[in-house]
Backbone bond lengths (Angstrom), bond angles and torsions (degrees), N, CA, C in turn:
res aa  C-N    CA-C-N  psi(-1)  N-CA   C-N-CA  omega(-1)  CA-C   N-CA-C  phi
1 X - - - 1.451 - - 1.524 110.17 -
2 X 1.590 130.69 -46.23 0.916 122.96 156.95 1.617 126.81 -44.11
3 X 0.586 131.90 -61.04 1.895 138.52 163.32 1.712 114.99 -28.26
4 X 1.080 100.08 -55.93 1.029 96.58 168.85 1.765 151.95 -115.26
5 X 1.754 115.00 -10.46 0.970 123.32 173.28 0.897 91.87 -131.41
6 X 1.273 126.93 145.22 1.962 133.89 -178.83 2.069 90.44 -85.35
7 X 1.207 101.43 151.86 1.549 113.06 -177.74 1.938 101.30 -80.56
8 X 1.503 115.13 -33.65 1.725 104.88 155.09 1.576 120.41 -54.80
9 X 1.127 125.90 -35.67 1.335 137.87 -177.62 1.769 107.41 -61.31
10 X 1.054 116.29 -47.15 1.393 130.73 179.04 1.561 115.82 -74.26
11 X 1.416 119.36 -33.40 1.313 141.83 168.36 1.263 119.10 -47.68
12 X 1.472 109.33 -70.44 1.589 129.08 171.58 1.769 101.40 -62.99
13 X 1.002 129.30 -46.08 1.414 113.72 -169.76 1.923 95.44 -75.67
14 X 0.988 137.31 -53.70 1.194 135.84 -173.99 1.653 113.05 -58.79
15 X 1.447 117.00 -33.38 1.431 112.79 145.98 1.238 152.86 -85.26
16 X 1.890 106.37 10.10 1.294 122.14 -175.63 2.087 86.72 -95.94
17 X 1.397 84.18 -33.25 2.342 68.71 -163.22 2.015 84.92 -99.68
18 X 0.910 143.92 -13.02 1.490 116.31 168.22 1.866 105.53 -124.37
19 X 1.130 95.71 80.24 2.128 123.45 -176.72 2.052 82.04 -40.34
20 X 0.879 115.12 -63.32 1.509 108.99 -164.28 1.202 130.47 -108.10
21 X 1.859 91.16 63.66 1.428 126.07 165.88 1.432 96.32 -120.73
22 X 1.419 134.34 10.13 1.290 134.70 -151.55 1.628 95.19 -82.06
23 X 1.031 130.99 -43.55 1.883 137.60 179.09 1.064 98.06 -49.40
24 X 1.657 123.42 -42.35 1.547 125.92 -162.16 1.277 105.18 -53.22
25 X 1.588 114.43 -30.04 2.384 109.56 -128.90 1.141 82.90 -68.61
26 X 1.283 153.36 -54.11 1.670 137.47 -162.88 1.852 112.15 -42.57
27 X 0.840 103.64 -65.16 1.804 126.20 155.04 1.618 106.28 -19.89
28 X 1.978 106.70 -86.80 0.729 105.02 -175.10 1.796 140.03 -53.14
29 X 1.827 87.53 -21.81 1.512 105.36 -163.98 1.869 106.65 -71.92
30 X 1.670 104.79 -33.75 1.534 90.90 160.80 1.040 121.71 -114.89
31 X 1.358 127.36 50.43 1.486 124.29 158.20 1.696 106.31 -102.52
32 X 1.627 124.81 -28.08 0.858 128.05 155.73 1.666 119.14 -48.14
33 X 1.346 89.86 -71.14 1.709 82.23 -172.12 1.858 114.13 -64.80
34 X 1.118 123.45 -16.59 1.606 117.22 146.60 1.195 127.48 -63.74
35 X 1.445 122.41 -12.03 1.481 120.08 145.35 0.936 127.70 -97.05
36 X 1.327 120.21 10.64 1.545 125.53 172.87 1.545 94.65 -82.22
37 X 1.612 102.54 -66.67 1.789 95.69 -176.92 1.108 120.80 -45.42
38 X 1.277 114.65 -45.89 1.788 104.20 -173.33 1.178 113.05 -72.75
39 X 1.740 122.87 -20.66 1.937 114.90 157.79 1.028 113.97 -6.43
40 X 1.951 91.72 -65.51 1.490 106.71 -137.75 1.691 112.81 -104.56
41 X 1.383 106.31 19.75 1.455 113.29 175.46 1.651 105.10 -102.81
42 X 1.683 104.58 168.15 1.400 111.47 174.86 1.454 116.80 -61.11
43 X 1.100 115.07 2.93 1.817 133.96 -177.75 1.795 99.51 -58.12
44 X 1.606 95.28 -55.73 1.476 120.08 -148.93 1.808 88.15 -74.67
45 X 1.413 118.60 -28.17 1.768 111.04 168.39 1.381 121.27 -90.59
46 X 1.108 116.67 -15.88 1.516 111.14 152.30 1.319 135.19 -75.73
47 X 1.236 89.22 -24.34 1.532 101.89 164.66 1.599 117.20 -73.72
48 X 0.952 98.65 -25.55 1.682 107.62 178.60 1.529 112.51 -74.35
49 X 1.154 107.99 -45.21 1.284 137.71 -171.86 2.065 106.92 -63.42
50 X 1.590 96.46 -24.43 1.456 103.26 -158.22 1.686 108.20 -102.21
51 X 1.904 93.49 -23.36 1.274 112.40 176.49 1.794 99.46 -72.93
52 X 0.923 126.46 -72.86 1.527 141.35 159.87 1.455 104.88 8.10
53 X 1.497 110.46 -94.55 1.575 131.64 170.60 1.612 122.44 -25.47
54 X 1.700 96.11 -51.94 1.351 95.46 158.94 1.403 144.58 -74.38
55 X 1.361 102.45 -29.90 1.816 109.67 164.57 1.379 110.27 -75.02
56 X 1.674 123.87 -10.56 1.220 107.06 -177.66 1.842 101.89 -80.78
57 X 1.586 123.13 7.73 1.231 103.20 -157.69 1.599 93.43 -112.41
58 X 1.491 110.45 17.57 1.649 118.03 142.43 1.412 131.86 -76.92
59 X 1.328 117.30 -35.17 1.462 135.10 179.80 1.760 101.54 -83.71
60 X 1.432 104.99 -31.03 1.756 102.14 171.53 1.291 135.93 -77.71
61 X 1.899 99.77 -4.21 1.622 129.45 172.18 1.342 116.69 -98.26
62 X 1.399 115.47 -32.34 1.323 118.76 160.10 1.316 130.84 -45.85
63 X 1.624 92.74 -57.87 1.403 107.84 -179.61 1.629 117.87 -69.67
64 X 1.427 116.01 -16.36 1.444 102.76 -171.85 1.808 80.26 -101.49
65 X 1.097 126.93 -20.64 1.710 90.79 -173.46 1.772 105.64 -96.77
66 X 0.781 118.23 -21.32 2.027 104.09 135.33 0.939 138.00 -37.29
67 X 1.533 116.62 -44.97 1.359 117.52 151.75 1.238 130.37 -56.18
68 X 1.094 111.68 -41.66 1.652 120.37 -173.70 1.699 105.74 -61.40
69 X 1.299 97.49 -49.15 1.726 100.30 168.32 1.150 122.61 -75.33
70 X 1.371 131.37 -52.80 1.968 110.54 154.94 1.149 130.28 -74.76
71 X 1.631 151.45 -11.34 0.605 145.55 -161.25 1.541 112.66 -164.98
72 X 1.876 108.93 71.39 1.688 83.16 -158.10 1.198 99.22 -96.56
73 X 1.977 132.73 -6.63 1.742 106.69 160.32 1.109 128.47 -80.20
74 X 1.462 123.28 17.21 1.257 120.71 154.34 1.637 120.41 -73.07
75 X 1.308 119.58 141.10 1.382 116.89 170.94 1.161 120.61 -117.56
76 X 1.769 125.90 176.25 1.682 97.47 167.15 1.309 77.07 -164.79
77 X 1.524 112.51 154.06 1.350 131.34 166.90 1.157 133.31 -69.48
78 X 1.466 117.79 159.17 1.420 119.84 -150.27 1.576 113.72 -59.44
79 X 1.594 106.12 -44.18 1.221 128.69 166.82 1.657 121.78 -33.33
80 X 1.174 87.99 -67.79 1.599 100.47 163.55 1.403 130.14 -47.59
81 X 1.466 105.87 -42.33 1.280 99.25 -173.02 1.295 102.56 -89.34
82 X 1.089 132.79 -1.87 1.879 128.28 157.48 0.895 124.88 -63.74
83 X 1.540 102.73 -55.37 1.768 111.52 160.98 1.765 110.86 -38.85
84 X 1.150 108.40 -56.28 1.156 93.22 -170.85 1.896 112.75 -79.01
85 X 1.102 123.71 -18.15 1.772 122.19 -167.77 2.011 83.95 -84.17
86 X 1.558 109.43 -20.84 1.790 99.55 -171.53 1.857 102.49 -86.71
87 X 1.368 118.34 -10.38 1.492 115.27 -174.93 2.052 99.05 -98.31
88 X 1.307 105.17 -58.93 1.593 93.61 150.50 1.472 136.23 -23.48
89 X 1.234 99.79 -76.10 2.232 109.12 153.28 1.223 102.82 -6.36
90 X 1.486 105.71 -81.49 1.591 131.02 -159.25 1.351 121.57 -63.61
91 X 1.641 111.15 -42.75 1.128 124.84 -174.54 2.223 95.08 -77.16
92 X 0.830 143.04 -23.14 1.507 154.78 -141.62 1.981 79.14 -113.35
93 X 1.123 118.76 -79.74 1.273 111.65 -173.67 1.648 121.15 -48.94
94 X 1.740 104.92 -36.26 1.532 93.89 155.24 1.336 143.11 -50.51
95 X 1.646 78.81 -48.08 1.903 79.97 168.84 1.366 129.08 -52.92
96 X 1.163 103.95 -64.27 1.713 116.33 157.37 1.207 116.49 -12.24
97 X 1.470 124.46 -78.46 1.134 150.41 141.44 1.966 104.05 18.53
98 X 1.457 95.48 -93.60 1.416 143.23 -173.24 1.777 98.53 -35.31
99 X 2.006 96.69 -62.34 1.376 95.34 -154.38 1.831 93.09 -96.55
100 X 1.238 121.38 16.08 1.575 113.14 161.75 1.375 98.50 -96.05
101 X 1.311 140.12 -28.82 1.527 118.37 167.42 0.956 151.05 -81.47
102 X 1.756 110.05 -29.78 1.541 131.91 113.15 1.406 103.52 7.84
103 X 1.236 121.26 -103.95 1.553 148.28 -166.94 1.578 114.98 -45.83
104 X 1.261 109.12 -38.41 1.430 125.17 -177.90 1.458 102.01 -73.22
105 X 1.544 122.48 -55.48 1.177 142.56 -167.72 1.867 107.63 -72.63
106 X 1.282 124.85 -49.02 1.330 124.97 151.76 1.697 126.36 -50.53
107 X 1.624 115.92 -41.05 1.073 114.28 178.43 1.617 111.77 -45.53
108 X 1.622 79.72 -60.38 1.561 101.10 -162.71 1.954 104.18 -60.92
109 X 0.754 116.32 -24.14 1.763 126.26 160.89 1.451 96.20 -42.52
110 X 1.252 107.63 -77.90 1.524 126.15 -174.39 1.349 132.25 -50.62
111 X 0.999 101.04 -43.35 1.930 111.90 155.35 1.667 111.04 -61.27
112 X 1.305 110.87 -41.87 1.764 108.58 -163.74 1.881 89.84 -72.71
């Protein structure tokens, strides 16, 4: 957040469209910039890191109850199956990725 939008920048627009948050701005003015710092600390990659791990333990439910239906005497370890619910994650956010620029990039075709 620091990098790229100044935390005054966010201030004034959040008090131009909600007028009676105006008592708040003292409030608001350092809760912003305490999320500015912690953006920009190693906080903000562990945190990333923590978000990650945990969405991978959707892709690690998938995969074992797929298994269970093709293959349920196969087993696989816990390890494994992180690895795999954390490459799912990744591979799912690519897509994402892919088909919002795709889309953005066609729109904008389509408008011109």
């Amino acid at each position: 957040m620091r990098g790229t939008i100044p935390p005054d920048l966010v201030l004034r627009f959040l008090l131009s469209e909600v007028p009676q948050a105006a008592p708040l701005e003292p409030e608001l003015r350092g809760i912003l910039a305490r999320q500015a710092d912690t953006a920009s600390r190693p906080l903000a990659l562990v945190s990333m890191l923590l978000c990650l791990w945990s969405a991978s333990a959707l892709g690690a439910a998938l995969r074992r109850g797929l298994r269970a239906v093709a293959a349920p005497e196969r087993s696989a370890s816990f390890v494994r199956e992180r690895l795999d619910g954390i490459g799912a994650t990744l591979g799912a956010l690519g897509l994402a990725l892919i088909w919002f620029t795709v889309g953005g990039i066609v729109s904008g075709i389509a408008l011109a």
